[in-house]
TORPA-951455 format. One record per atom (N, C-alpha, C, O): residue in one letter; x, y, z. Coordinates in steps of 0.02 Angstrom, whole numbers, plus 50000, padded with zeros to 5 digits. Example, Ala and Ser with C-alpha at 12.3 -4.5 7.8 and 13.67 -1.06 7.14 Angstrom:
# TORPA-951455
A506604971650390;A506154977550390;A506604983550390;A507124983450423;S506424988850354;S506844994750357;S506455000250394;S506705005750402;
//
This chain:
# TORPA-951455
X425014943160054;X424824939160113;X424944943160177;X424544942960224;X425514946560178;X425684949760245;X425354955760244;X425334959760291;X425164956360203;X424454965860209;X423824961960231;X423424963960273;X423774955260191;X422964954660231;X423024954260303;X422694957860340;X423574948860331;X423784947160399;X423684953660424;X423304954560471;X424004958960394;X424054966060454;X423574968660444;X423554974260469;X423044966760409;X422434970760405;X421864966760470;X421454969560506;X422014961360467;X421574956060508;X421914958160599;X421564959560648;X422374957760596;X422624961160639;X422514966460675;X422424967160735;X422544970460630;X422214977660643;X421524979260671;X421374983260715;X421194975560638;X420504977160669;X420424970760740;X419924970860776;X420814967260748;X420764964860796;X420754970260854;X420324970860898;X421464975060840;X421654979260873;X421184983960893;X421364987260942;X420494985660863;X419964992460861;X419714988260896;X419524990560950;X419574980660887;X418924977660949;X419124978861003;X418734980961045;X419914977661022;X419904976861089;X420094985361123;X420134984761184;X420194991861102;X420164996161110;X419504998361134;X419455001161189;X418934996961088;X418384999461127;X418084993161166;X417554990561147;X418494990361228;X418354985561279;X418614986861327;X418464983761379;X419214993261328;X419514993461388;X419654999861401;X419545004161357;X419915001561462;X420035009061471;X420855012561435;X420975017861405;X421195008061449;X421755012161425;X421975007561359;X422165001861373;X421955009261294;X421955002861235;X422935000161245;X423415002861272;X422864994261209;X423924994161209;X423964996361157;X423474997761122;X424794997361138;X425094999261111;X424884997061030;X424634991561019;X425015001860979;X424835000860926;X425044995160909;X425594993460933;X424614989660856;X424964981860862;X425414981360812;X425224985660773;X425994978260786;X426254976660737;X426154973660687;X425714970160711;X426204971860632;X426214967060588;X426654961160611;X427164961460646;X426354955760584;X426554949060606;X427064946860561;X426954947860501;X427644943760579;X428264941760523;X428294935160512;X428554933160460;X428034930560560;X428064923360529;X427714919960493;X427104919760488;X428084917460468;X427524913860403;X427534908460396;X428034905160409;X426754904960364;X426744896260361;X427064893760313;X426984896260258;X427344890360317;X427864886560251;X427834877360275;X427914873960326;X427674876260204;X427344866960215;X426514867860230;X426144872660242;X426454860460224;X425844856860221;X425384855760304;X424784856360315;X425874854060345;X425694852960395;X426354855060459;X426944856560450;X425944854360525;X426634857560588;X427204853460550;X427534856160506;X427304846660569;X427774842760556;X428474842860509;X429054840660511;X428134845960476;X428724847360403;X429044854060443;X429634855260456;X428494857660457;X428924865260475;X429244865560566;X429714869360579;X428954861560618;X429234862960660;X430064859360674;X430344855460635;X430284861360729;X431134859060732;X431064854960767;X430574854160803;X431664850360763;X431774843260797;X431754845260891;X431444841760930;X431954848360901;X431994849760956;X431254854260985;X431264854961046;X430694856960951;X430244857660982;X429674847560979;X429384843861020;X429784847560929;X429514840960920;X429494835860962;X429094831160963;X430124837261010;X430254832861050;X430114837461142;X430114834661197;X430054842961132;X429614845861182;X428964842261176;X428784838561222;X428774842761149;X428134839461132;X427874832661132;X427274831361127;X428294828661138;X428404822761135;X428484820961239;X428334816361277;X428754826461244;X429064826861328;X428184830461381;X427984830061440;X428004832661340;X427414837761392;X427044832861425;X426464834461412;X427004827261464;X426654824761500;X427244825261567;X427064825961625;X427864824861549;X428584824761595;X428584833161629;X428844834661682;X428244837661584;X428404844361592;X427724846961624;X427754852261656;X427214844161617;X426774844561675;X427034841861722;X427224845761766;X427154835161732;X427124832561792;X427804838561849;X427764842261897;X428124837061822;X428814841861845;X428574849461878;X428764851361933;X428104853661832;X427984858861830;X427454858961898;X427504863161943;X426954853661897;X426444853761958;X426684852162007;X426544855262058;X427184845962010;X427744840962074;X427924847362105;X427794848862163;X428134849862074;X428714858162101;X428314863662146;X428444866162201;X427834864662106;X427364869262131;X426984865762190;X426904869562238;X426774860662197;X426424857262250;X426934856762305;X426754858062362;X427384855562295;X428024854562354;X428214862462389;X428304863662449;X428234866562342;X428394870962360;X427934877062387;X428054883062397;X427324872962395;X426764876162444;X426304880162428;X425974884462458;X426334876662345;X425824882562303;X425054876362274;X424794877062219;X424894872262312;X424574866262320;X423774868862296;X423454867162246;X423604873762349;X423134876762327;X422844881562286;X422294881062260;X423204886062283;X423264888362189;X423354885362141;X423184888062088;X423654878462139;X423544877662094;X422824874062089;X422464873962039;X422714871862137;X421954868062139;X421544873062123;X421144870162087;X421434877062125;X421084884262140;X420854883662058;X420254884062047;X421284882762007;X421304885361938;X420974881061916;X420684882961865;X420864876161930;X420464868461882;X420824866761845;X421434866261844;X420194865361790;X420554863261733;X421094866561678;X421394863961632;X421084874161707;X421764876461669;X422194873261697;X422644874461657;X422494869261745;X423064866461763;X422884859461774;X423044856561826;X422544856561724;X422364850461754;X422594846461676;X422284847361623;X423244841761684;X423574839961624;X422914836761560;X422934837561499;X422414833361597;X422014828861548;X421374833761533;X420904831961498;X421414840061564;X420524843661546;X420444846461456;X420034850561437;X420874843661418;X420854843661349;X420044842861319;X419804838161351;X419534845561273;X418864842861258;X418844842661206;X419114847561178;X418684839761181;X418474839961114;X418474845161058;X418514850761082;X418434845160994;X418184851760953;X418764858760989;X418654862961033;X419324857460949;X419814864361001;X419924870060950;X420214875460956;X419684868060912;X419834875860842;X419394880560875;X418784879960872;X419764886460914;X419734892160922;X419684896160890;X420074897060844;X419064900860905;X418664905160855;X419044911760843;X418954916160885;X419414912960795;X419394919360791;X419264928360834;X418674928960851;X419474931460843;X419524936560875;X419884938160940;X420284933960960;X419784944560981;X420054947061028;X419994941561084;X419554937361090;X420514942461122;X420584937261206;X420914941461262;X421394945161254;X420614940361315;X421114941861374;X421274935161395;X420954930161409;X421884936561392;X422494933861413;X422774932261476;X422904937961497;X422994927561530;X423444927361560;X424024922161580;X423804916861602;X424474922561578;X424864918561587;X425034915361658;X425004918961708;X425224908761663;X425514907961721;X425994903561717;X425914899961668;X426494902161748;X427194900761739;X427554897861791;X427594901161843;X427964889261787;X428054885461806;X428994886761807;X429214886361750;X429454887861854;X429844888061824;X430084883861903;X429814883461958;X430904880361868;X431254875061924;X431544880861989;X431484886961987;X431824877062037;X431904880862094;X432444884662065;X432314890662072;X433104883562028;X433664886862023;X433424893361973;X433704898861966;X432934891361948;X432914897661876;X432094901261918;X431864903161864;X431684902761956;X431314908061981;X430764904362007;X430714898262005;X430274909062036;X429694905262050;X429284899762035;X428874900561991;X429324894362064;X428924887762046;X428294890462025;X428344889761964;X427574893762038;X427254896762028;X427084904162020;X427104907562071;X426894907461957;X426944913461969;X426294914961908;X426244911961855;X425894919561929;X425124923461889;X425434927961877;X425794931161915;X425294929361794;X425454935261773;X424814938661770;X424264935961767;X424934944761772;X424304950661745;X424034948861671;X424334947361619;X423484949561684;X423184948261613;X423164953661545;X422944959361545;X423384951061507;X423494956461437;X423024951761394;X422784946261410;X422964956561317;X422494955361265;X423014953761218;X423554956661210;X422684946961176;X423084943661121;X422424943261089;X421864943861115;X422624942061022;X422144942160971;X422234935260923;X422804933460911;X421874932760905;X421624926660840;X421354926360785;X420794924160774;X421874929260734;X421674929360680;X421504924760626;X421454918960644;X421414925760575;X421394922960500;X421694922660466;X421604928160439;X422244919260426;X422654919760372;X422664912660323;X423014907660333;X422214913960272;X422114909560215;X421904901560262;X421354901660289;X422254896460268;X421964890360286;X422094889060381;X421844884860419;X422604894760393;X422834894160462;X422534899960515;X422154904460497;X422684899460559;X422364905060629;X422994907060641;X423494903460631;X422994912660662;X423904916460674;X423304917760753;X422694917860758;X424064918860819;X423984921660864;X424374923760865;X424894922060837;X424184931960925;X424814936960933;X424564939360996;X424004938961022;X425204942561020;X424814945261107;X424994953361071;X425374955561027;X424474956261116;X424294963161085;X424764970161120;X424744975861098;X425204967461186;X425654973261210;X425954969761266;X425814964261290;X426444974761282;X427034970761321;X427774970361297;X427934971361238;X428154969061340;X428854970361341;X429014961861301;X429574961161278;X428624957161296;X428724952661260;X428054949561220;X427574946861248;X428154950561151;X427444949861119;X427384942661066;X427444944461008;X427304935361074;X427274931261033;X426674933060995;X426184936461010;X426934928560923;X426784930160885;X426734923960825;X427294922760804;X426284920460798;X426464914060764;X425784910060728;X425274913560727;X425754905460708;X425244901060697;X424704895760719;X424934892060763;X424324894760709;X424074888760730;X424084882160685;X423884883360628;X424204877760691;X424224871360659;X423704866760651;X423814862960699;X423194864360621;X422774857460658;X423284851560653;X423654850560605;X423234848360703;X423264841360729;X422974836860748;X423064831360723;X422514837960799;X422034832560793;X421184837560835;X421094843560845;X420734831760849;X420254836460871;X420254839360951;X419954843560984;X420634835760959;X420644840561043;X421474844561048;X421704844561106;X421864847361000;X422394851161008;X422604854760949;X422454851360901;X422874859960932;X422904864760893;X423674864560910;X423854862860966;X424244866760852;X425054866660852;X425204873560852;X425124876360798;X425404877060898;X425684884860903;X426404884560874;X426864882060907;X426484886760826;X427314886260799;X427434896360785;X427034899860754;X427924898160810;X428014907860837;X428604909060863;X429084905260864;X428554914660885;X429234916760893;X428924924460938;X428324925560945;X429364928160958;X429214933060994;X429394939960992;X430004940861000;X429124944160985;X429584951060979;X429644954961043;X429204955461086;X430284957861043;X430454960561103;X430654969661088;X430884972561039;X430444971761153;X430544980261173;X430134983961107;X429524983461106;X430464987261059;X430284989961020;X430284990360956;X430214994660912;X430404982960962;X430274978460874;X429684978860861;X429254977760904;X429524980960786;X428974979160765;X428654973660741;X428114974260713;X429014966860751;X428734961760726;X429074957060775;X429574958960805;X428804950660785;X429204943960807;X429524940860735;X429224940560681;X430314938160752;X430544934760699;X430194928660663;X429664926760687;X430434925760610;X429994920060588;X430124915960629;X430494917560674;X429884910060627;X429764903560680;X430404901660649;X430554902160590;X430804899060700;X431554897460651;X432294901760642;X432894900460646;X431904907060628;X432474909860618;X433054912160673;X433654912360660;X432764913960740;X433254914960796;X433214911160847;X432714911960880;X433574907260864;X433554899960888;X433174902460934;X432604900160931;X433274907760989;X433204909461060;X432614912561060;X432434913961117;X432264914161020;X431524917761019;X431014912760988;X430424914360982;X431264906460967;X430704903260949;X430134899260991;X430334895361034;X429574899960983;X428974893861037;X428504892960996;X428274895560945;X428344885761053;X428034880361022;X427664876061076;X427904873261125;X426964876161052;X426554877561108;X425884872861068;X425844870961009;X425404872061129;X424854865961101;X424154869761122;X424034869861183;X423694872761080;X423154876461108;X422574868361124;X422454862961098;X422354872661185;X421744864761194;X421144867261218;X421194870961266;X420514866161194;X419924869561231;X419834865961291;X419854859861290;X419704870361358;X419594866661404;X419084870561460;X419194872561517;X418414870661413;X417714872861453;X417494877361389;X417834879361342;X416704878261405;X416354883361369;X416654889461347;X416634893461394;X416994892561286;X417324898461294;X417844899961321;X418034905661336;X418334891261334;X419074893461362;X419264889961338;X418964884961318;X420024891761328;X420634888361310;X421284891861326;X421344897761341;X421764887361321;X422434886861341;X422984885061318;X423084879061309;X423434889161305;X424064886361259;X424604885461304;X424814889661344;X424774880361296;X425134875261351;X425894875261307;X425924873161250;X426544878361350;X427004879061324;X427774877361355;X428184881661372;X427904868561358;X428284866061379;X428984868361370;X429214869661315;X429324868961426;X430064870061425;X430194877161368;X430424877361310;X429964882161410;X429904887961348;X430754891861350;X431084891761402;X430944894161304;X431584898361339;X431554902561395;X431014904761416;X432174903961424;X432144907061492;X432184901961537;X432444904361588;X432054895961546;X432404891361605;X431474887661626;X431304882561655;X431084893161594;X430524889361652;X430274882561624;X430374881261565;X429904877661670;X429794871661634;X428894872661589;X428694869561540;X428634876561619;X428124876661583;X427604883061582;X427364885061636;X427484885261540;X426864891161535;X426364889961507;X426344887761450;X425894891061540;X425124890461526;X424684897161512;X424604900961560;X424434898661459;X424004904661444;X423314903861448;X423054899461412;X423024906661478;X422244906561496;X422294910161433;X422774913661417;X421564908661381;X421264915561338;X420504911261340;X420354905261338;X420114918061345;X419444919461360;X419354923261319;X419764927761308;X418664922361276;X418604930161212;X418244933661257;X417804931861297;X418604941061240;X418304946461267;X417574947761228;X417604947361166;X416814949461261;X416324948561292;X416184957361236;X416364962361268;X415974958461178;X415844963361141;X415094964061155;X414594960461150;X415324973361185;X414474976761210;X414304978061154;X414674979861108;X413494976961154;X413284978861094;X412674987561102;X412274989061147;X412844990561051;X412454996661067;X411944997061120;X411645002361131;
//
């Protein structure tokens, strides 16, 4: 199972090489694995109940940012920051994405609003589930997708850091684990929405867009 994963992987890795000028870092093999029938059995009581909380962790995350004078950026973004722009049909297709993150964190722990630079994560295949992984960087998640219902997908992962070659299993290190809700929200977009993530912030949101393959 974990050779096909790193094989699916891999060639994720050649698409998005010939898309950009400088390719990332060679990708890793992926370490977490699906175990059970559905999210429920396998995720932890305490993400479950993140999840249970993400309408509290928007509201908090936008309240903050609007107060603190970031009103129009966030308007700026649409429906990536817009709690209800969820659509229908959210099973995300397979392959390469650019990526960006943006990140909600309380006044005591860093910027209420903050855009990250955009990096490439990839969406693979593995037997009945979709694995996602981000493709370089000083912090690289790494994990599954779940179905749940038709407008949200269950991200259950974990993350690898500096110069690990893999993210731990989902589970296994309390402090590296996430758990996150992918939702399509427009033609060719979606967003994995990731309440109360470690590190203090209240919420991260990932833009992914599939990267746009030239053809001869």
């Amino acid at each position: 199972m974990a050779r096909r994963l790193r094989s699916l992987l891999l060639s994720g890795f050649f698409l998005l090489s010939a898309c950009q000028t400088t390719p990332p870092e060679p990708l890793a093999p992926l370490a977490v694995r699906p175990v059970g029938e559905a999210w429920r059995s396998v995720a932890l009581a305490e993400d479950r109940d993140r999840f249970a909380r993400l309408d509290l962790a928007w509201s908090e995350a936008l309240g903050n940012a609007r107060l603190r004078g970031f009103r129009n950026r966030v308007a700026a973004l649409g429906p990536l920051l817009a709690p209800d722009a969820a659509l229908p049909r959210a099973a995300i297709p397979p392959g390469p994405y650019r990526c960006r993150l943006i990140r909600f964190a309380p006044p005591a722990r860093g910027p209420a609003f903050a855009a990250h630079r955009p990096f490439f994560c990839y969406v693979g295949v593995e037997e009945a589930l979709l694995s996602f992984t981000k493709q370089d960087g000083s912090e690289r998640p790494g994990g599954y997708l779940w179905d749940d219902s038709d407008t949200r997908l269950i991200f259950l992962g974990a993350f690898a850091i500096g110069n690990e070659p893999a993210p731990p299993a989902y589970g296994e290190i309390a402090n590296r684990n996430l758990a996150g809700i992918v939702e399509r929200i427009g033609p060719f977009r979606y967003r994995l929405v990731i309440p109360w993530p470690r590190g203090g912030a209240t919420l991260d949101v990932l833009e992914l867009v599939p990267v746009v393959q030239e053809s001869d």
